[in-house]
N, C-alpha and C positions, 0 to 999 in steps of 0.2 A: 114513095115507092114501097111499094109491098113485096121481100122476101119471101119466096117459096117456102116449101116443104124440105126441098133437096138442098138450097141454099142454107138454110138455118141449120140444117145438118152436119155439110161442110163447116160450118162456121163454130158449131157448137164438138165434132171431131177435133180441132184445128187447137179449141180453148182446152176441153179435156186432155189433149196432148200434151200441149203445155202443162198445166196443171198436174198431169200423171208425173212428168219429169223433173218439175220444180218439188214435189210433194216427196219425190224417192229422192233425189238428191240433199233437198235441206233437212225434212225432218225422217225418214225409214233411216237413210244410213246412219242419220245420229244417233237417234234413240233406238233402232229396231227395237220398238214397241208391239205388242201383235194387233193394237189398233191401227197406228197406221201401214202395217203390212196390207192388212186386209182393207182397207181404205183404197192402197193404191192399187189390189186387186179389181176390188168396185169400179174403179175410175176405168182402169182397162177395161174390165169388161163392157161396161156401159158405151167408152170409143168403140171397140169391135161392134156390139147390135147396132151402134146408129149407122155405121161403116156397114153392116150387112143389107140395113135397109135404104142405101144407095141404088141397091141392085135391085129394087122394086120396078115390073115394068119393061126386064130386060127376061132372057132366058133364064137366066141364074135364078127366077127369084123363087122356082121351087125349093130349091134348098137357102136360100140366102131370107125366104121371112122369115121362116121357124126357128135358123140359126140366129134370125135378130132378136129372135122373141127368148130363146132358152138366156143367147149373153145378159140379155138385161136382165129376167130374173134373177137370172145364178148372180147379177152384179149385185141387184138387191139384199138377196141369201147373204152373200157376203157385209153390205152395209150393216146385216142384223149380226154376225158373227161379229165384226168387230164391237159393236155395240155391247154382246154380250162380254167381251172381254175385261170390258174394265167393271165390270158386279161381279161376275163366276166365269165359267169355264165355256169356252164356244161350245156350239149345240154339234150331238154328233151330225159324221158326216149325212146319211142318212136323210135326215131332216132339213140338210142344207141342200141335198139333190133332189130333194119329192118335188118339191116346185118345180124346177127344170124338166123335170123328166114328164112331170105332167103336164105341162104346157106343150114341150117338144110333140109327144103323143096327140094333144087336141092340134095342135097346129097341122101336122101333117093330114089328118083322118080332115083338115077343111079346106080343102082344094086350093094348098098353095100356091100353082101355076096361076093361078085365074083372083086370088081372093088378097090382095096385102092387108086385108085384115082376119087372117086364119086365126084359129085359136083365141079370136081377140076377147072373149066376157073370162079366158081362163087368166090370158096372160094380165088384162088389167085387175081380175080381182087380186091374182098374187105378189101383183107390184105393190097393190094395198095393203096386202095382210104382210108380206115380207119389212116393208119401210115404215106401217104401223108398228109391226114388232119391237124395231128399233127406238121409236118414240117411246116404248112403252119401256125398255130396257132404260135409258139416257134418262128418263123420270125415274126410276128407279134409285137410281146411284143416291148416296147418299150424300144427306146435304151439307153442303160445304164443299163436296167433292169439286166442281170447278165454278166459277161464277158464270160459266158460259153453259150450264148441261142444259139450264131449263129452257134457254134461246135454242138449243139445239133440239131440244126434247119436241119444242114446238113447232119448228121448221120440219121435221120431220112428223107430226102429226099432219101438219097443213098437205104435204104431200100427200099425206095415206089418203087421208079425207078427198083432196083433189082426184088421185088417182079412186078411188069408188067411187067419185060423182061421175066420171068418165063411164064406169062399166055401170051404172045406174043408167046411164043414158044412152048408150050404145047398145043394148040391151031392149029401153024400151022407145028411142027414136032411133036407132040403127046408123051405122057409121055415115049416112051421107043426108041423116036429117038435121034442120035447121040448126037447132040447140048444140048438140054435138059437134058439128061444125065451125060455130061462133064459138063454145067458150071450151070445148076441150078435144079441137082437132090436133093431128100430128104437130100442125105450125105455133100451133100454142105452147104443145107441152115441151116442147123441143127448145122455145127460148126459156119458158117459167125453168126448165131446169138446167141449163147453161148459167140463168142468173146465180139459182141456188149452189148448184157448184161452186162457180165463184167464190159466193159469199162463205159456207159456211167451211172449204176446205182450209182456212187461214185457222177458222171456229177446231177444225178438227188435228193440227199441227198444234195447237196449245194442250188440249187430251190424250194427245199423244204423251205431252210432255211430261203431265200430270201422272199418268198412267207409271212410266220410267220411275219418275221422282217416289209415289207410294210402293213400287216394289223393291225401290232401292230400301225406303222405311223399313218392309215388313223383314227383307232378308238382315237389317241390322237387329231386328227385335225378335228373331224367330229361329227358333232351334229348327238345324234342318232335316236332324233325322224324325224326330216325331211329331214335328209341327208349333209344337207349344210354344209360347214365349219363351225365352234364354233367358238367362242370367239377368245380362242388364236391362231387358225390357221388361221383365217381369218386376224388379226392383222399381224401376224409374215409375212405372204405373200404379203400383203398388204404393209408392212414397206419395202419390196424388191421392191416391185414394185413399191412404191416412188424412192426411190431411181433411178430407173430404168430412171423411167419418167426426173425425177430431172437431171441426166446424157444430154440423149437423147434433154432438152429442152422443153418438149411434154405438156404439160395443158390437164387434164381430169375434170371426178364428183365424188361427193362420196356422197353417199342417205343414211340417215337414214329412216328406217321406220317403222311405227307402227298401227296396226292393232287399230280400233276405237271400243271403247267401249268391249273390248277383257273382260272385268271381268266379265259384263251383260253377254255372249255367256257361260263363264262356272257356272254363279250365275243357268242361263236359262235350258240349257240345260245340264249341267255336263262336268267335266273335259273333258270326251272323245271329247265331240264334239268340246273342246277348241283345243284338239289337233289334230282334221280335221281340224279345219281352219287354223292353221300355216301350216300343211301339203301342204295342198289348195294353200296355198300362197306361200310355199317353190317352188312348182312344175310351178305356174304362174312364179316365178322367173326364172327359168332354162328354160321353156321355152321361156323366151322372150330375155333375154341378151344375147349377143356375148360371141365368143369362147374366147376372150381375157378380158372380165369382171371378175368380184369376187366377190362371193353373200356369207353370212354368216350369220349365226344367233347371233345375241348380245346379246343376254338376252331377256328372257318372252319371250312376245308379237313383240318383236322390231327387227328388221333385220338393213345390212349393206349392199350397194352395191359401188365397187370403179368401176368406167369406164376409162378405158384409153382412150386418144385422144375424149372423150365425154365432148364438147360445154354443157352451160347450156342448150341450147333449146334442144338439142340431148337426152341428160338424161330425160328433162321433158317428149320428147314425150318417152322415153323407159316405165318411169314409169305409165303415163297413159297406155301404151300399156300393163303392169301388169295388173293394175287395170280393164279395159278392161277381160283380161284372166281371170283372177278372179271372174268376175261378171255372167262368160260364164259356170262355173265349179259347180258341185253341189260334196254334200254327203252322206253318205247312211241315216247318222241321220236326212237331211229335212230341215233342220234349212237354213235361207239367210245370205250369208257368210259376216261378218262384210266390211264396207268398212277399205281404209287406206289411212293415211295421211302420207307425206314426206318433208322434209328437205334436200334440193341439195344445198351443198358446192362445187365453183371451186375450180378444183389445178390447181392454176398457173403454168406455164410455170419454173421448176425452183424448185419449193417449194417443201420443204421434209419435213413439220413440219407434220408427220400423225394427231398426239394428235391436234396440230389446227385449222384442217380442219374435223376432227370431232366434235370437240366442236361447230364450225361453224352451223358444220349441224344439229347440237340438237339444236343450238339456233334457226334456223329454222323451226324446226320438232315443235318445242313449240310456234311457232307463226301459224303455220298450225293449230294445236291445239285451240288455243287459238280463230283461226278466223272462226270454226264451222267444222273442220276437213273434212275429204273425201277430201285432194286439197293438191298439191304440191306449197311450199316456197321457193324460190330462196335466200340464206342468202346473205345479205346486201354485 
């Protein structure tokens, strides 16, 4: 027996529903992750479009295609937002509504009363381009990140791919020729993505989890007012990366630093503005240091930075190149941003004592100090 159109639909609302419910219940409420936030958004949406195009065929279906055609993109939109969640930051909203809105726009301008395929070369390319996006983010991530991204990365390639071969052929055999008919009519893609559902939402309740677990990481290793690494994560990476050096043979620097007259800035102007200038200085930092350095905050006012394969001269000039940055960078409160003073200990060729090449570079930081600050100390 062969399943309809409108049966497969049913049946595929019936499993999303489930799935939405099971999916918010075991893993959103646990983790509220903003991956699976946005997951069970997708899920929702994608129920509503297939639920609006029940109504195909009836009076409703002037507004019920279009509105099936916007939920599904904007479901997709969403698949690619949570996607981007676990590499950087969702895309603005903006870019998450241009699909919807352009599809909405082509749907109506093609005679929804009469046509259940309105809008359809817009709405199939952006199901493509939206759910490619997302293969394209999931290959991204980096590697390690979960044993399951690259099975994901390519279940959602096969979709994008599938959903283009659709608007490749709808396009140029038209929705009720042979080919489009047999391999990418409504009754096709309506089970191909019930199965996928299925399969890969168990795939995306582990990412989630993933997701939770590395931001639990970053908030233990990460200073939260300017970003940098803390204390003990800067240490603990730090002690690897001796080691590292120490292996390899390699000689670097390691900089203490400390912002001058940092008490004056919040006596003067108020804590806030104390904490635009570590800011200030956090951001001079990352801008200037290599991909293979380590910048962290140490307490107060004072930072840490280790350079690998950084000569004393090398370091001095990184640090003036800070100071420099700094000098260039304003903030909203007005105030001129303290100078700073530093303390450059080498690592020898060899050496793993971190504890002693820090002390080094306080004893340095404190002859900086001592000699009228704003200048970098090379320790004895």
């Amino acid at each position: 027996m062969t399943l309809d159109t409108a049966s497969l639909r049913v049946a595929f609302g019936m499993v999303a529903l489930t799935l939405l419910v099971l999916f918010y219940l075991v893993t959103y409420r646990r983790t509220r992750s903003a991956y699976s936030g946005w997951w069970c958004a997708a899920i929702a949406l994608f129920l509503g479009g297939s639920s609006a195009y029940l109504l195909n065929g009836t009076a409703h279906q002037v507004w019920a295609n279009p509105l099936g055609n916007v939920l599904a993109v904007l479901g997709a939109s969403c698949v690619w937002a949570g996607a981007r969640t676990l590499r950087a930051a969702r895309p603005p909203a903006w870019q998450l509504a241009a699909g919807p809105a352009l599809v909405a726009v082509a749907s109506v301008l093609d005679s929804p009363a009469s046509n259940i395929w309105s809008g359809g070369p817009f709405f199939l390319a952006l199901m493509s381009l939206m759910i490619g996006l997302s293969s394209v983010e999931l290959w991204r991530l980096p590697p390690g990140y979960s044993r399951l991204q690259k099975s994901l990365a390519l279940a959602a390639g096969f979709v994008a791919v599938y959903y283009s071969g659709r608007c490749v052929t709808f396009i140029l055999d038209g929705p009720r020729g042979h080919v489009f008919q047999t391999f990418f009519g409504s009754a096709q893609t309506t089970l191909l993505t019930m199965m996928l559902l299925v399969v890969v939402s168990f795939s995306m309740a582990a990412l989630s989890n993933e997701q939770v677990t590395r931001e639990l990481r970053a908030r233990a290793t990460q200073d939260g007012l300017t970003g940098l690494l803390n204390r003990t994560g800067f240490l603990d990476l730090a002690a690897d990366e001796m080691r590292r050096l120490q292996q390899a043979g390699t000689s670097g620097s390691l900089v203490l630093a400390d912002l001058d007259h940092f008490k004056a800035v919040n006596d003067r102007h108020g804590h806030a503005a104390g904490d635009a200038a570590l800011c200030a200085f956090a951001a001079a930092c990352t801008a200037t240091i290599r991909s293979t350095d380590l910048v962290g905050r140490y307490g107060g006012e004072e930072f840490i930075l280790l350079l690998p394969g950084a000569e004393a001269e090398q370091a001095g000039a990184i640090v003036q190149q800070i100071s420099r940055s700094l000098r260039t960078m304003s903030v909203p409160e007005g105030f001129p941003l303290p100078t700073v003073s530093y303390g450059i200990a080498p690592v020898a060729s060899g050496a793993g004592d971190l504890a002693a090449v820090i002390a080094s570079a306080d004893a340095a930081l404190y002859r900086a100090k001592s000699q009228g600050r704003n200048r970098a100390v090379l320790a004895s």
